[in-house]
Each structure stands twice: as C-alpha cells, then as structure tokens.
N, C-alpha and C positions, 0 to 999 in steps of 0.2 A: 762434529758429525757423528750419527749413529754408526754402531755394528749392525748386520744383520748375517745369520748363519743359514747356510742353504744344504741339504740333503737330497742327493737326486736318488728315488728308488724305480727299479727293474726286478726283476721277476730274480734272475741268476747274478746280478753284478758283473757281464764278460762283453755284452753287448752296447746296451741303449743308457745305460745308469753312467758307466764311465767317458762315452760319449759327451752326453750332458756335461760332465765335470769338467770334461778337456774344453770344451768349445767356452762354459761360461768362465772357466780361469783366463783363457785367452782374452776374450770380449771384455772381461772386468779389468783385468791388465791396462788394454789400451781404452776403457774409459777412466783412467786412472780413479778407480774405486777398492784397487785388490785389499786394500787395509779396511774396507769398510764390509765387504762383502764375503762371509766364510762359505769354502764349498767343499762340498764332501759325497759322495755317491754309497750307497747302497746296495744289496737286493733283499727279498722277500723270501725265497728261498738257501739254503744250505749248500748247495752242489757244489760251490766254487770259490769258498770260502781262499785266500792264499792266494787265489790264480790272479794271470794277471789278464787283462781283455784280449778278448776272442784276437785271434790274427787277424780275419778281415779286417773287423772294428781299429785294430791298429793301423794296419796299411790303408785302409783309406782314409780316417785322418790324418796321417802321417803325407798324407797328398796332398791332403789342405795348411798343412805345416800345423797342425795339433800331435801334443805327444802324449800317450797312452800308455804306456810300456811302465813309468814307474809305478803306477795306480794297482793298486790287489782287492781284490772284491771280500766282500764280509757282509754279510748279515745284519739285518737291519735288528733293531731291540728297544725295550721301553724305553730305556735311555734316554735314545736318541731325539724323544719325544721333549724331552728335560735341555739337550744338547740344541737343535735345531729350534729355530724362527720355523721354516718350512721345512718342509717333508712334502716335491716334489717329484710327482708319479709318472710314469709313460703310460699308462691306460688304467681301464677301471676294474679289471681283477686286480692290480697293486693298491689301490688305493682299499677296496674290499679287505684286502689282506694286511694294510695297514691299520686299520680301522680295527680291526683284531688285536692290534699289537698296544694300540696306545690306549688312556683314559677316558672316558665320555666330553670329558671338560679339554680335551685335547684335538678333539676333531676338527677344530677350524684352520689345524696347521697343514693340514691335508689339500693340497691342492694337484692339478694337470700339468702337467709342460703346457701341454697346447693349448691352454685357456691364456694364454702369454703370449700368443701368437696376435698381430698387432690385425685390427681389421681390416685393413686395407692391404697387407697380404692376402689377395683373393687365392692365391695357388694353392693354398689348402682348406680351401672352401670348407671351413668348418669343422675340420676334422677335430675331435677329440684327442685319440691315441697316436702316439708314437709308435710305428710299425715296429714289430719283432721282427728279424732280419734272420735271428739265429737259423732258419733250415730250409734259406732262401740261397739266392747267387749275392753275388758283388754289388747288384744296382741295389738292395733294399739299404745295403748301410751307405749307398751314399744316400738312399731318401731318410734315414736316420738323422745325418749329417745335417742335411737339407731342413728339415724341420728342425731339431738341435740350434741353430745357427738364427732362424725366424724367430723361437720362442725364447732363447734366450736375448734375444738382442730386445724384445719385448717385455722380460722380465727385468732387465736393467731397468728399461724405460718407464715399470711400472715401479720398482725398487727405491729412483733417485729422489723422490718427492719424502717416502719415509726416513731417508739419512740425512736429509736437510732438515726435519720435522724436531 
C-alpha cells in the first residue's frame, strides 16, 4: 500500500489548519490508514509561529474528543512543496498565497478542503471555504469542526483508491 502526505494550510496556523489535522488524524486512526496517510498542518502567515491553537479551537475539539494542544503552528515554505502529496487550503487567499510559495510545475498539489466535501452532503451546499472563526463567538469553530469532519471524511474516501493503486 502507498504513502500519501497531507498538509493542511490556514492563513495563521491557531485556528482552521490544526483543526483539519486533529480531525483527519482521528478519522485516519479509525480507518486504519494512520501508516499510510502523513498529516501535518500549516499557515501562510508568521504570527504564530511556536503557538499552540487558539483556545476556542481547542476546547471545542476537545468536546468532540480531538486533541489540539500538542500541535504548534509554523509557516508554511517551499519545502513543504518537495515534503507534501497535498498542500490542502481552507479558502482561496491561502491557496493564492500558496501558489506564491511553490513552483509553476507544483501547482496541482494545491487543493480546497471543501472540494472533499462528498455531494450528497447537501448541508454545505457548495461552499468552497472553510470559515475563519478567529474574531467570531464559539458557534463559528464548531462550523470549522463541522466542515473539518465532512471534508475530511471525503478526503479519505477520495485518498483510499490512490493507496491501493
């Protein structure tokens, strides 16, 4: 069975990026895939380099029984372009700002979350982005969560056919 390595990027690394990580380590855990599928989170910005995610972002995973707390945000880099399968974004200024970062011959690594989102999930009729929660109340990160949880459960389902291949 194949590897494949995953990079989730957000704007700061404290909200939506580590999110992502926490929910598809769990999800890849109990599709017994964690040996096949690498995840690792991101941002696109500096700010928060060290830190570890936002408190909201913890305490309400931490309600869904995801843990966030040992995760530190860092800065995404051309590297990571060389290191990751995917270089997956929460909206379209990150992948913009990705697309800055890596080589011309690199851009097919750049994908959405929500393009992972399975279609018969009608509840997020289409949406694109992953909501920024950061300068919101409590309900936006559990719609983080909520989407997180859709689009990854859809990125396995899109994933399993490549590790068999």
């Amino acid at each position: 069975m194949k590897t494949v390595s995953i990079c989730f990027v957000c704007l700061g690394n404290i909200c939506r990026s580590p999110t992502a990580e926490g929910v598809m380590r769990r999800l890849v855990v109990e599709a017994k895939l964690a040996e096949h599928i690498l995840i690792d989170s991101a941002g696109t910005g500096d700010w928060h380099i060290g830190q570890p995610p936002d408190e909201r972002a913890q305490h309400a995973a931490g309600q869904r029984g995801y843990e966030l707390a040992a995760l530190r945000g860092r800065q995404i880099a051309a590297v990571d372009f060389e290191r990751f399968d995917l270089l997956i974004a929460m909206d379209d200024k990150n992948v913009v700002a990705l697309r800055q970062v890596c080589a011309p011959d690199q851009r097919d690594k750049i994908r959405l979350l929500m393009e992972f989102v399975p279609e018969a999930d009608a509840r997020w009729g289409g949406a694109r982005e992953v909501v920024d929660p950061y300068f919101g109340g409590a309900e936006g990160f559990e719609q983080v969560l909520d989407q997180c949880e859709a689009a990854c459960r859809g990125l396995i389902a899109a994933l399993r056919p490549h590790l068999q291949a």
